[in-house]
C-alpha positions as CSV (number, residue, x, y, z in Angstrom):
1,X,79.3,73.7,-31.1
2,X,81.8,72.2,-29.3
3,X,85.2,71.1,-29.5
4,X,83.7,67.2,-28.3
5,X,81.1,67.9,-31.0
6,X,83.2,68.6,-33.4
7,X,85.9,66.2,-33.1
8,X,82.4,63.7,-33.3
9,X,81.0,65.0,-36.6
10,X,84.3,64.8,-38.2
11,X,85.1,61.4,-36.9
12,X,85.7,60.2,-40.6
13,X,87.3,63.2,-42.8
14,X,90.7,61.9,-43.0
15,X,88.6,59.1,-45.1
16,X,86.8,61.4,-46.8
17,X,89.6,64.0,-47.8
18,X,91.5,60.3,-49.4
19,X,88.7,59.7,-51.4
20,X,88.4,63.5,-52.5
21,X,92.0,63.6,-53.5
22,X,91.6,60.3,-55.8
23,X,88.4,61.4,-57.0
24,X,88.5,65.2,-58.1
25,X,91.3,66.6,-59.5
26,X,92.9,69.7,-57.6
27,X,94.0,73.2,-58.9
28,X,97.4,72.1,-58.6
29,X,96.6,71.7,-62.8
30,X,97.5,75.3,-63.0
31,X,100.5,76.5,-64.6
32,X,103.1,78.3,-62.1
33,X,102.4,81.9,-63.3
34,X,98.8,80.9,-62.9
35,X,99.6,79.7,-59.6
36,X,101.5,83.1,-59.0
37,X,99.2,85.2,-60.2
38,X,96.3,83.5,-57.7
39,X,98.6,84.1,-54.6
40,X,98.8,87.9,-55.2
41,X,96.7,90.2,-54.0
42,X,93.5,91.0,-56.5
43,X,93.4,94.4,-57.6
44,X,90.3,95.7,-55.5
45,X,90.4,97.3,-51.8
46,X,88.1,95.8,-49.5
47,X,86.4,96.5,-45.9
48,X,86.2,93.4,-43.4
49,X,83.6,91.1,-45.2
50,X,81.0,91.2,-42.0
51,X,79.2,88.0,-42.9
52,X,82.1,86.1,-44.8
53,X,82.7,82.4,-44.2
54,X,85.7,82.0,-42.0
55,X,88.6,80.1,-40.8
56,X,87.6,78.8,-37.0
57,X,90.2,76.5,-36.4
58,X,91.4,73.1,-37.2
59,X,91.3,69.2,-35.8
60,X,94.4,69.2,-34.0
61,X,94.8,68.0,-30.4
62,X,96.1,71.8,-29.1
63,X,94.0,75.2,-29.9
64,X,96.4,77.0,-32.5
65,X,95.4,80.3,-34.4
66,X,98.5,79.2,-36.9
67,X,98.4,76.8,-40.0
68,X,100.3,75.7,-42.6
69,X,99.4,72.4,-45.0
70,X,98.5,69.8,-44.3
71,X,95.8,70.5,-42.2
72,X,92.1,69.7,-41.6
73,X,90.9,73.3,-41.3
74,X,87.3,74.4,-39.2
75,X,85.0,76.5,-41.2
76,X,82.3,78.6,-39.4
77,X,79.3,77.4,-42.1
78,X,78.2,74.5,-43.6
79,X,74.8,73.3,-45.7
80,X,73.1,76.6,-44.6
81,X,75.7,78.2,-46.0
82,X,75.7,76.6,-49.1
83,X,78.9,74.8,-48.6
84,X,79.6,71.7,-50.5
85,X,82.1,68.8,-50.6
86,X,84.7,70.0,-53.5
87,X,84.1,73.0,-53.2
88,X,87.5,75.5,-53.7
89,X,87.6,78.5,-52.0
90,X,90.3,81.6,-51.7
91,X,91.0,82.0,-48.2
92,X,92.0,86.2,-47.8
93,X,92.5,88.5,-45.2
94,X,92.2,92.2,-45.0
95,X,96.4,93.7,-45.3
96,X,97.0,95.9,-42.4
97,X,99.7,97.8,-40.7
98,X,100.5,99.0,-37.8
99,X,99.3,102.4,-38.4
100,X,95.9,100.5,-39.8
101,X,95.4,97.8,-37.9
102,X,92.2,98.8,-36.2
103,X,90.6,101.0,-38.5
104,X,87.2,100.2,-40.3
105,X,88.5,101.5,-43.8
106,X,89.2,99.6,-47.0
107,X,92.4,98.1,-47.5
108,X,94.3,95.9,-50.1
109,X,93.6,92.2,-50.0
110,X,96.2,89.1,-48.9
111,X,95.9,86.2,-50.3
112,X,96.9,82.9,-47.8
113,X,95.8,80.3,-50.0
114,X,93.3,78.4,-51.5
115,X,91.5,75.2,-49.4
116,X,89.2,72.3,-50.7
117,X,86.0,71.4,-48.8
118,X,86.3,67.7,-47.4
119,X,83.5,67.4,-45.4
120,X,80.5,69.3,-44.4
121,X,77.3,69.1,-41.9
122,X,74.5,71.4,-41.6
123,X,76.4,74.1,-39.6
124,X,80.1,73.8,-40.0
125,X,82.9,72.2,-42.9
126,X,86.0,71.2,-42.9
127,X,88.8,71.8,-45.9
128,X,92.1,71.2,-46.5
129,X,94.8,73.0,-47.9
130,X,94.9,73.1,-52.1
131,X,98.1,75.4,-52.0
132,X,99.6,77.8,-49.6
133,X,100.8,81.3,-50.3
134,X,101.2,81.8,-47.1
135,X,100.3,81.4,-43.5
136,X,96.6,80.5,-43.0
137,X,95.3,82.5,-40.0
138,X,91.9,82.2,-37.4
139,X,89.6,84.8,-38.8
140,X,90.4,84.6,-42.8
141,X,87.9,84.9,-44.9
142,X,86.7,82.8,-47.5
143,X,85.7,83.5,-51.4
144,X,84.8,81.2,-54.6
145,X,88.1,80.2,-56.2
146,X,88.6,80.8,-59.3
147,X,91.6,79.8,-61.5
148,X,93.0,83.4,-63.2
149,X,93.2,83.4,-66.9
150,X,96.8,84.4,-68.1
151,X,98.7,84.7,-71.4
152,X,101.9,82.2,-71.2
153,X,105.0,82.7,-73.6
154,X,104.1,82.9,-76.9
155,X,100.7,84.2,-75.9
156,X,101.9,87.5,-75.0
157,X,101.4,90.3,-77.1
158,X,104.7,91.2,-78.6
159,X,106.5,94.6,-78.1
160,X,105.7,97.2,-79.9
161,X,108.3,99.9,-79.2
162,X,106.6,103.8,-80.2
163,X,102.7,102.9,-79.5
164,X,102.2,104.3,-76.6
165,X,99.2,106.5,-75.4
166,X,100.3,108.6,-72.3
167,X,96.7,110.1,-72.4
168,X,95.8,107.1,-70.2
169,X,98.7,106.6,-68.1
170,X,98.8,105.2,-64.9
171,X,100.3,105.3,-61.6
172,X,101.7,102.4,-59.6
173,X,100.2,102.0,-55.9
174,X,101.9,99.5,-54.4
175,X,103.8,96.2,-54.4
176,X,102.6,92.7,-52.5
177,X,102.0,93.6,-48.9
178,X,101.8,97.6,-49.5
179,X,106.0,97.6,-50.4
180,X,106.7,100.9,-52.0
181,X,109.7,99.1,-53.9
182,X,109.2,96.3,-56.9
183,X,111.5,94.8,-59.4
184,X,111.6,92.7,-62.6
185,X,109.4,89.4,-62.4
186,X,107.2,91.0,-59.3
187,X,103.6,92.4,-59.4
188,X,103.0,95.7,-58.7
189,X,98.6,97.6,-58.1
190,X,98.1,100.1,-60.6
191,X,95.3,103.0,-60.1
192,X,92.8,101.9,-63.2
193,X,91.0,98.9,-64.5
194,X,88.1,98.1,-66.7
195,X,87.3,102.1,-65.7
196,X,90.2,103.2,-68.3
197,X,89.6,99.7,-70.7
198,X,92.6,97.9,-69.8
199,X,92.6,94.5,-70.2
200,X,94.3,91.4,-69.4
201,X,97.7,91.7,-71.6
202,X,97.1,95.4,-71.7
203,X,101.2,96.2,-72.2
204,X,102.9,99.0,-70.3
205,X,105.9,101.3,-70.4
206,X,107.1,102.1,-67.0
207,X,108.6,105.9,-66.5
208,X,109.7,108.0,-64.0
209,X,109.5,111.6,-63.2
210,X,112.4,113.0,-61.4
211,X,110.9,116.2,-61.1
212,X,113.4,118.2,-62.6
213,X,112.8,121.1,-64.7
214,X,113.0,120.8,-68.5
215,X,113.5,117.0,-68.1
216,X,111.5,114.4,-69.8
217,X,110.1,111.3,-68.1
218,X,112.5,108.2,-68.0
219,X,111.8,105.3,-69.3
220,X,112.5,102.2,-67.0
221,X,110.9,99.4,-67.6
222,X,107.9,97.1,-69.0
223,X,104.9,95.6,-67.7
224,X,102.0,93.6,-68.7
225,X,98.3,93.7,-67.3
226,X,97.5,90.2,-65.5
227,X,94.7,90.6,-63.8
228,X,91.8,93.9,-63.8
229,X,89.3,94.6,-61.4
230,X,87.1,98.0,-62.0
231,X,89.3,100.6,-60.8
232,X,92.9,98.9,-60.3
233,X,94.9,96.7,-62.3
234,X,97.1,94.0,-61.1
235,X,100.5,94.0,-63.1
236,X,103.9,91.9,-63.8
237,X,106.9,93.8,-64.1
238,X,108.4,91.7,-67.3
239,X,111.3,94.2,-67.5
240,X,113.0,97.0,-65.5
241,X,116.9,99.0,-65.7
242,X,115.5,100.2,-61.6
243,X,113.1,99.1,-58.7
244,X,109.9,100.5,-59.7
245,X,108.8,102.6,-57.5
246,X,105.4,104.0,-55.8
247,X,104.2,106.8,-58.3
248,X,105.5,105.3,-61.2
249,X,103.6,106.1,-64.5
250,X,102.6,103.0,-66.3
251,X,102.0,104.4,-70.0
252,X,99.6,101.6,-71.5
253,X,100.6,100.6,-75.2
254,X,97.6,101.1,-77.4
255,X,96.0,98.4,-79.3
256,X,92.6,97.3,-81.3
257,X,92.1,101.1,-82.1
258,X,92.8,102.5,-79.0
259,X,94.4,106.1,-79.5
260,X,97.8,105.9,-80.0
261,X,101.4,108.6,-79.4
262,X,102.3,109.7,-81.9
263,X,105.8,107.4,-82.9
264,X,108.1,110.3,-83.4
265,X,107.2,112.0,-80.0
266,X,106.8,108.2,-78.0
267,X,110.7,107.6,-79.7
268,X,111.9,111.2,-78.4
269,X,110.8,110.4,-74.7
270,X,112.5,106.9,-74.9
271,X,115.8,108.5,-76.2
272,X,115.8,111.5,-73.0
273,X,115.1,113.8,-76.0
274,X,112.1,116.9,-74.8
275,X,109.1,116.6,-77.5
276,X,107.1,118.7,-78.3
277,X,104.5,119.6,-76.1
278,X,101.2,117.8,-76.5
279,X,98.1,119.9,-76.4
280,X,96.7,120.4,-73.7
281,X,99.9,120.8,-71.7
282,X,100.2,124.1,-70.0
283,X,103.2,126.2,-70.3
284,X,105.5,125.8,-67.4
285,X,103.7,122.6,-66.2
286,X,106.0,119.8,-66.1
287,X,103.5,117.0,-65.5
288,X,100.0,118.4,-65.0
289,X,97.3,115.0,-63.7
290,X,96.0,114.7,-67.4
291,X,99.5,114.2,-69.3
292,X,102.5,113.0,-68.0
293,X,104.4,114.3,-71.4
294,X,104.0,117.7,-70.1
295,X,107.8,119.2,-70.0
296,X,108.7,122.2,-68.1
């Protein structure tokens, strides 16, 4: 269709998006970790969706592959993609680098934004901005929104120093945008979701190995689960002495009956202090991939 066409069909949808605004309430409703929390990245890795609804362009007067809010966004489906007036979407893009930028593999997820549908035909629809996260690009790719469930405050579980269960420890991936650095108040991918039963609130210890012989892991922080997809495990840092790093081990706090370290060993980490050696650590092996409490 062209841009003549277009411009036509969507004569009206300043109108329209008015009477959308006044009429259904936005996700803007959501509390500001909520909001937070929506612009990370989810914890799954993804290929390029290959029949995704997309981002095509938008009603200005000069071809731009740029936007920012507000804006009156082109999408490339409409009715026959079951597209609907008030309906929210995510709008995503695969994150690449340099080094990845045109591979076919899976990658981590960006998340631009979030749009509302204002107008729609048989063939195309047109949205506008709910929030920004960031840029919103040509190309992005459109999912169902859906507002995350988090615990606020009082919500959260409390601390419970000692009950920790290092037989299901994690390790941190990445930060936003694959940075290999994270600190306190940031969200950090974990390897593990629903696979190893965590949950959202699922509470973590944060160590670090330095790798030295006869040397215990560190404890450097705390974390709490915020949002879990099957295999990863999106994560707030809520407390941390140092960055946390890429390779971190996130040592899950167990809860409802799930097994639990023993207090006296879980205290003798925390203090620097060598414990005894689980079983199933081997001699001489400082961390093997089942146990991080492995000393050397």
């Amino acid at each position: 269709m062209g841009t003549r066409n277009i411009a036509l069909a969507c004569a009206s949808v300043l109108t329209v998006a008015r009477l959308v605004s006044a009429q259904v309430p936005d996700a803007e409703s959501m509390t500001a970790l909520q909001t937070a929390v929506a612009c990370a990245s989810p914890p799954v890795v993804s290929p390029e969706p290959a029949d995704a609804l997309r981002v095509v362009g938008s009603q200005d007067v000069v071809d731009r592959a740029l936007f920012g809010s507000p804006e009156v966004l082109v999408l490339s489906g409409g009715t026959n993609r079951e597209v609907k007036v008030n309906n929210v979407y995510f709008v995503r893009r695969i994150f690449r680098s340099a080094e990845t930028i045109k591979d076919k593999l899976a990658h981590s997820v960006q998340t631009a934004g979030w749009v509302r549908v204002v107008s729609v035909n048989e063939k195309m629809a047109l949205v506008s901005p709910v929030h920004n996260c960031t840029d919103i690009r040509t190309g992005d790719y459109l999912e169902p929104f859906m507002a995350p469930v988090v615990l606020e405050g009082a919500l959260m579980p409390p601390l419970v120093q000692g009950e920790l269960n290092f037989d299901e420890y994690s390790r941190v991936l990445h930060g936003e945008l694959g940075r290999r650095s994270m600190g306190s108040n940031e969200f950090a991918t974990i390897e593990h979701g629903f696979d190893r039963n965590i949950r959202v609130g699922t509470r973590f210890a944060v160590y670090r190995d330095l790798k030295l012989s006869q040397n215990p892991l560190k404890r450097i922080g705390e974390a709490i689960a915020m949002s879990v997809g099957p295999s990863m495990t999106l994560v707030r840092i809520t407390s941390a002495r140092d960055a946390v790093f890429t390779g971190d081990v996130m040592v899950p706090r167990a809860i409802d009956g799930v097994k639990s370290e023993p207090a006296a060993s879980a205290e003798a980490a925390v203090k620097g202090e060598a414990p005894s050696p689980p079983s199933g650590c081997q001699s001489g092996a400082r961390v093997p991939p089942q146990n991080p409490r492995c000393g050397g």
